[in-house]
N, C-alpha and C positions, 0 to 999 in steps of 0.2 A: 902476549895476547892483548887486544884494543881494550883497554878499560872498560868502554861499556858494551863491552858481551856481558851479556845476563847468567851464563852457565855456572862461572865459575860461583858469581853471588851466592844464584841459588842453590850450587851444589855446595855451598859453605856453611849455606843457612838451613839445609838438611844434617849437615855434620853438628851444627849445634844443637840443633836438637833432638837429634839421637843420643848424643852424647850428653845432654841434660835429662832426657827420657830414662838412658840406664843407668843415670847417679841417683833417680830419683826413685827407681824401682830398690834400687840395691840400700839405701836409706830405709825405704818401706821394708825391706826385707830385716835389717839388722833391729829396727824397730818391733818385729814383728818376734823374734828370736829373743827381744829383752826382754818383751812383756812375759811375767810372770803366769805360767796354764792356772785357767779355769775349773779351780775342781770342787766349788761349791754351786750349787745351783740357788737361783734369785728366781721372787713373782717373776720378772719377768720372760723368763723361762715359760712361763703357763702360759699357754695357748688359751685366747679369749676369741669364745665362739661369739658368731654372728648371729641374731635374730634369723634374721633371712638370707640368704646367700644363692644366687645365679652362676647355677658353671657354665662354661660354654669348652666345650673340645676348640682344634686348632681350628677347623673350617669356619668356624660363625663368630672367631674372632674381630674377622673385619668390621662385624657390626657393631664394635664399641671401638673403634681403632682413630674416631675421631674426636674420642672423648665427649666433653657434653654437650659435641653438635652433634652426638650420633641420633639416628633416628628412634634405637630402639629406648635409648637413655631419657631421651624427650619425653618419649611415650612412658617409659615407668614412671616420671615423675609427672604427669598428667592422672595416672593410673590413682599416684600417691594423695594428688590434690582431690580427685574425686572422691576416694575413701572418707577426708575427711571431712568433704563436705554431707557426705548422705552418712555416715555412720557416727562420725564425733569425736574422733582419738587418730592422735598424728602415729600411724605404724612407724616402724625402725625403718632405717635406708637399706636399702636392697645392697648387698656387697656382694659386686660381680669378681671375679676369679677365673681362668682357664683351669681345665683339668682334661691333661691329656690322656687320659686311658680310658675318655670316652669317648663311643664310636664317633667316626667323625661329623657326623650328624645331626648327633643327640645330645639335647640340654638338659639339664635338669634344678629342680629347686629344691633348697632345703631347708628347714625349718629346725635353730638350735643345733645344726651339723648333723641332723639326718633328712634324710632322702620324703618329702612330700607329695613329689609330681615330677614326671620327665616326659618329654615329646620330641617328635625328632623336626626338623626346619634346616628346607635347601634353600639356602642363601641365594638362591643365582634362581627360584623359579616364585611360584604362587600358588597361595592352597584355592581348591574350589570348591566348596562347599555345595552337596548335594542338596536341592530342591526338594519339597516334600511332594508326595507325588508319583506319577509318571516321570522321567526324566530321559534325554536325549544321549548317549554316551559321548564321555569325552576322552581321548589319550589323553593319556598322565602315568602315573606311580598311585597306586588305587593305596588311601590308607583312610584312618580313622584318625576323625579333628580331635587334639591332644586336652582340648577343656570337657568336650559335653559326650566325645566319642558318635559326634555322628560320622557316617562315611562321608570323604572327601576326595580328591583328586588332586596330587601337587602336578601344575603343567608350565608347560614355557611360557614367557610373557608374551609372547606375539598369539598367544590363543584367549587371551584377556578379554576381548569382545566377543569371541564364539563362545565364552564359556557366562559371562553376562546374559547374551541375548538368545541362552537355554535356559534361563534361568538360576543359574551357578549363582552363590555369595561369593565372589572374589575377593581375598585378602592378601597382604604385604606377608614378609617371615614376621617381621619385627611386629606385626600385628598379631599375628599367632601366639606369640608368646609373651606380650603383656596382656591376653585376653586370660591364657592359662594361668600367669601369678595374678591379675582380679580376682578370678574364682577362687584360684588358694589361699589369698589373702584374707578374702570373706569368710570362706569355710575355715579357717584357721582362727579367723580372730581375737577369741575370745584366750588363744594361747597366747599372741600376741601382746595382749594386754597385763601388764606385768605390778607389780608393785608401783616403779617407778613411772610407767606410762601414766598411771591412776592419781603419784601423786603431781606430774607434770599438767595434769588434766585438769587437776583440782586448784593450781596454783594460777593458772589460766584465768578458773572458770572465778576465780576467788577475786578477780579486778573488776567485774560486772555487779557481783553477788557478793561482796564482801560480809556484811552481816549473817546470813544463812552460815557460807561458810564456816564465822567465827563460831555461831552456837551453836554447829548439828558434828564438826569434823573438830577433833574425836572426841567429845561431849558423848555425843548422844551414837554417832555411829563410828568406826573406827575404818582407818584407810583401810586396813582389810575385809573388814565384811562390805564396804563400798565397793572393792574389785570386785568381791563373790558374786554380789547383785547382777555389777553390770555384765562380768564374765558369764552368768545363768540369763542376761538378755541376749549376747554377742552371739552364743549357742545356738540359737532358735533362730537368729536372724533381726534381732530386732537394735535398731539404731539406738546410741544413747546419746544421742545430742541434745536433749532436753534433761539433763543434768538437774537443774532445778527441782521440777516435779520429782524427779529420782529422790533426790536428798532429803524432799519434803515427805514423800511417803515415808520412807521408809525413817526418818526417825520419827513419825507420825505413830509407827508399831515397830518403836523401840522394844518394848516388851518381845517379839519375835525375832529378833535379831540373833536368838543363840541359835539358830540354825538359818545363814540366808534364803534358803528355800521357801521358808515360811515366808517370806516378806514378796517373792515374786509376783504371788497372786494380785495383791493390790497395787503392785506397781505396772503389771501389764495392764490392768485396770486403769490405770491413770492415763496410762500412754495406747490406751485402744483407738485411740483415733486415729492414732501414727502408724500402729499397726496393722487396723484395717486399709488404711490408705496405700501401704507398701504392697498389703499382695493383694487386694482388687481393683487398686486405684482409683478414680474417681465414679466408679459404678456402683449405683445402689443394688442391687442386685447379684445376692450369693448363691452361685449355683457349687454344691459341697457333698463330699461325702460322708456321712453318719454314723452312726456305731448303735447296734442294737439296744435295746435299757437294758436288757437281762446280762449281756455281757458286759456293759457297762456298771450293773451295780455289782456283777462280781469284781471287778478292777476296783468300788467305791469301798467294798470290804475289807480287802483284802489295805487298802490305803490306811483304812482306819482314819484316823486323829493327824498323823501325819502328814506334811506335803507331800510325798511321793512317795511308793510301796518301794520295800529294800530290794535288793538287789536280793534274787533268787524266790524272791516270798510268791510272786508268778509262774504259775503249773509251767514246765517247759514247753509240755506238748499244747497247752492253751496260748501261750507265745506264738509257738510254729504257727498254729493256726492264724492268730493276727495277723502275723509276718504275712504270708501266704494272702491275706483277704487285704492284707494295707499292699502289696505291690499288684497283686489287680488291679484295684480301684486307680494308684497312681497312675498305673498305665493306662487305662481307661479316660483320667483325665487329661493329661498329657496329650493323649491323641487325638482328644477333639478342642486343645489351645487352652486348656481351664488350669487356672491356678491349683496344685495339688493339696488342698484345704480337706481339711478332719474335723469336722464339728464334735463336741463335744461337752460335758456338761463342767462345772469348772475343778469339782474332788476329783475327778478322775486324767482332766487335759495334763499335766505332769507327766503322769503316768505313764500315759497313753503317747504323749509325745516324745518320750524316751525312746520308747519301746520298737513305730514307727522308723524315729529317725536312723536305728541302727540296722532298717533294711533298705530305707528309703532317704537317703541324708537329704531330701529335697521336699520332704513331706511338711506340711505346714499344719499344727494342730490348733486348735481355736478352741476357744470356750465359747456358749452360746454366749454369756456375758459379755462377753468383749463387741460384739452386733452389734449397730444402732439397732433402737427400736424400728425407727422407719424403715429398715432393709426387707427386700424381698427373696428371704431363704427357700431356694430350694433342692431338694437332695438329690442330687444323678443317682446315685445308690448308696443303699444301707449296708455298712460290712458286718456279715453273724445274718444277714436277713435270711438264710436257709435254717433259722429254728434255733433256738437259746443251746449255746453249749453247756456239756457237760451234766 
């Protein structure tokens, strides 16, 4: 054969390395036969859960499939930088996974390896977001948006402008679903915030504020009752970016510190301006709903001396009734665009804000205290104003 035919080359330089390939398996192999079995278990046997964690089934793979150019990955850590900027504490990184035994359309979040939030996202269309309103119909897959549960429409991309120019919010998948981990991220946070996040926080905040630091941490306040505070601000909704003021309160009423609760009151106090600012924004003008005085001094009663009434020291059926007068009124505010606000006197906002939030996790309760003076309060409705209970 002419020397330079190319077959035999290549068909030689195939034989080498097969023939290198199964000396190199059969090596692995007897290597693998000498190792002595494993029959003690080691830490790292333990499975180490993830703060937050992203499954995705096979279908909505693609959308991380190009690593940290993907779109939806951009967007969570846009999500992550926002956090820190309006709230004050770097959350954990999102650790995404495929998990195939879910439906192929459906993702979900999890929080410490269980289940927070799930929604389902077709990769290949876009949500429409119903108009308040009158509305025009659109084909689609009729469901419900997976953050706030309004109705929506997933439809093909080429109906993007018909569904714009009815009025539709139009969004991406991968927009669907860093809207959903913002909301749970919020509504979570305060689980989020851990030991460790508290002392990473502190170690931050200790290169600006070195001095406070050194006398107040753990002199006067101790890293855990400093998580308790901010965890009892994260709850309610309230930023702690202003660390300072925090630090300063509350070893201010050191003396209160054997229960943190005691200590919230003056430290929302310090930070009422942040607070009014977050949920009316820059409007002088509180339009809110009220709580009768008569049921309001039975809640002050029933408080006593302590920051918040115990758990059960609350008539059930005087509860239910709350329950029942606090989702009216949210609904009522809701539907004319008003921040869902509970005024209140300041022995009882605790209380009262607990109570709320476990039928209304969006309800925002307020002490009059925390108002500028110069505000112009006034009440859409009183809850109880059909006549003092009980």
């Amino acid at each position: 054969m002419c020397p330079s035919s190319p077959l035999p080359l290549f068909g030689g330089l195939g034989y080498l390395l097969n023939d290198r390939l199964k000396k190199t398996e059969q090596k692995a192999k007897e290597a693998a036969a000498a190792a002595p079995p494993k029959t003690e278990l080691e830490w790292s046997d333990v499975p180490v859960i993830e703060p937050l964690c992203l499954e995705l089934p096979y279908r909505l793979i693609p959308l991380v499939d190009k690593g940290d150019e993907s779109d939806l990955i951009k967007r969570i850590r846009a999500i992550r930088r926002k956090f820190v900027t309006e709230i004050g504490f770097l959350t954990p990184s999102v650790h995404i996974r495929d998990n195939l035994q879910l439906p192929a359309e459906t993702y979900r979040f999890l929080l410490y390896g269980a289940e927070i939030g799930r929604g389902q996202c077709l990769p290949d269309k876009l949500l429409a977001i119903f108009p308040q309103g009158d509305t025009q119909p659109l084909a689609g897959i009729q469901v419900k948006d997976p953050t706030y549960g309004m109705p929506a429409v997933w439809i093909d991309r080429g109906q993007r402008d018909e569904a714009i120019s009815k009025g539709y919010t139009v969004v991406e998948p991968a927009v669907v679903m860093t809207t959903h981990l913002d909301h749970l991220v919020r509504s979570h946070s305060h689980e989020l915030l851990g030991r460790q996040e508290t002392q990473d926080l502190l170690d931050h905040f200790k290169s600006s504020y070195p001095k406070l630091v050194e006398d107040v941490v753990p002199k006067v306040v101790t890293v855990a009752n400093l998580q308790r505070i901010l965890q009892l601000l994260l709850e309610e909704g309230v930023p702690v970016k202003d660390l300072r003021t925090i630090l300063e309160v509350a070893s201010e009423n050191a003396a209160l510190l054997t229960d943190p609760n005691n200590v919230l009151a003056p430290v929302r106090y310090a930070l009422r301006r942040t607070i009014v600012q977050e949920t009316f924004g820059d409007s002088n003008e509180f339009k809110v709903l009220g709580v009768h005085p008569e049921f309001e001094r039975l809640i002050d009663q029933t408080v006593g001396s302590a920051a918040t009434a115990a758990d059960g020291a609350i008539e059930p059926s005087l509860a239910r009734l709350f329950g029942e007068e606090v989702i009216a009124g949210v609904n009522e505010m809701e539907n004319q665009g008003l921040a869902p606000v509970i005024l209140t006197g300041s022995k009882s906002r605790l209380t009262l804000s607990r109570l709320a939030r476990r039928i209304k996790s969006q309800a925002i309760v307020l002490a009059m205290s925390e108002l500028p003076a110069t505000g112009n309060v006034t009440f859409q409705k009183v809850l109880f104003n059909r006549g003092a209970p009980g």
